[in-house]
N, C-alpha and C positions, 0 to 999 in steps of 0.2 A: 535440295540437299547437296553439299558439297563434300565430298568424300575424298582426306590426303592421306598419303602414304609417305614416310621415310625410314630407312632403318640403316645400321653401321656396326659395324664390329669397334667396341672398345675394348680396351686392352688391360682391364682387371677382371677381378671374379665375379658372379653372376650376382652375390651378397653384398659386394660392395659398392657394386651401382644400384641393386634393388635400392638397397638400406639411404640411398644421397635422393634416389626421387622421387621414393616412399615420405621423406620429407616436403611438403609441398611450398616451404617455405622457402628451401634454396632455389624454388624457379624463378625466382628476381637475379638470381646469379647469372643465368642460362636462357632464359626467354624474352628475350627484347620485349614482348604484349606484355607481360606482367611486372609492374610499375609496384605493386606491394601485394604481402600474405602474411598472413596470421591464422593460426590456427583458433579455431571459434572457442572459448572458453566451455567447459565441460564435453567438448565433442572434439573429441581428438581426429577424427574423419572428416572433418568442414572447414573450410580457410575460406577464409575473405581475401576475397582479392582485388586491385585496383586491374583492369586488364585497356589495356589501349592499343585497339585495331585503327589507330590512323584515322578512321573517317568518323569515328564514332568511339568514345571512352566508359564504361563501366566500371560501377563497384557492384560485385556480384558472389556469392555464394558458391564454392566450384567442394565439390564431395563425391567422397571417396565412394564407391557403388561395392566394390567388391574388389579384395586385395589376395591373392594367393602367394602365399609368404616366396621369392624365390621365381617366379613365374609369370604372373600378370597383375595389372592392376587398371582397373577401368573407375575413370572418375568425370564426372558429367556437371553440369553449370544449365540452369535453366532460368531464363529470365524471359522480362517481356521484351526483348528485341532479336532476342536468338536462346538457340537451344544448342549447345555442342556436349561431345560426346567422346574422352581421350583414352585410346585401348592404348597401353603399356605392354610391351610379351618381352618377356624377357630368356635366353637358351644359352646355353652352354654351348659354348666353341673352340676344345684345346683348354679350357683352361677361363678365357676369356668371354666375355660375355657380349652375344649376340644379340643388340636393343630395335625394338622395332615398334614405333609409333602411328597408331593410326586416328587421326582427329576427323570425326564426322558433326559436321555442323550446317543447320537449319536456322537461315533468319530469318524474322518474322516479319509485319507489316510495313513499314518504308521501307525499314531494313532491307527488305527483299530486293530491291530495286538497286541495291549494291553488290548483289551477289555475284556479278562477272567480274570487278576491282576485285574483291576478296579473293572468289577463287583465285584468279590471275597472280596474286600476291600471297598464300596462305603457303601455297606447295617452296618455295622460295624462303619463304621466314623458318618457316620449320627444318628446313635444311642448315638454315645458318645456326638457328636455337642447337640444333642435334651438334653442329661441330663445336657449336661454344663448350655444350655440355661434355664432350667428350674430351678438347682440351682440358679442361678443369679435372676429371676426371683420371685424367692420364699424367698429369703433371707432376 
């Protein structure tokens, strides 16, 4: 199990960042791995998405687990080569909104045998994902 941490202070309200990635479509905007999303027709909770880790490409099922309007949102991806797992927290700071992302993810059978590149590379992506989005965000 590979377990990252990033978090930042951006510089609008706690609603107006919830509200950009409560949309899981803008994360082709902001996340280098995600190459495309759509939201799944009658399920406003489930996007498809194209997701490309570099050593290995996916079109995978990534949904919404649990959303508290304002707060957090945890949304999970389970397939047969890995299993991850994206906690959202969202806090008020002055005004601004304090984001803090934590991705837990589990590969599975070959898969597993790349999990020292991934980790080595996961903590790093998500750092630069976090500043793209906060650029866009502050803009």
């Amino acid at each position: 199990m590979i377990q990252t941490t990033v978090e930042t202070e951006i510089l609008k309200p706690v609603p107006e960042v919830f509200s950009y990635i409560r949309n899981m479509e803008n994360q082709t905007l902001y996340n280098s791995s995600i190459t495309a999303s759509e939201v799944v027709p009658n399920n406003p909770n489930q996007y498809k998405m194209q997701i490309d880790l570099g050593i290995f490409k996916l079109t995978e099922f990534y949904t919404l687990e649990e959303i508290q309007d304002n707060q957090l949102i945890v949304a999970s991806c389970h397939s047969n080569s890995m299993f991850f797992t994206d906690r959202y927290e969202f806090k008020d700071s002055n005004g601004n909104c304090y984001l803090t992302i934590t991705d837990r993810m589990e590969l599975k059978g070959l898969f597993k045998l790349s999990e020292g590149l991934v980790k080595m590379n996961l903590k790093s992506q998500m750092m630069e994902n976090l500043n793209s989005l906060k650029r866009i965000l502050e803009s």
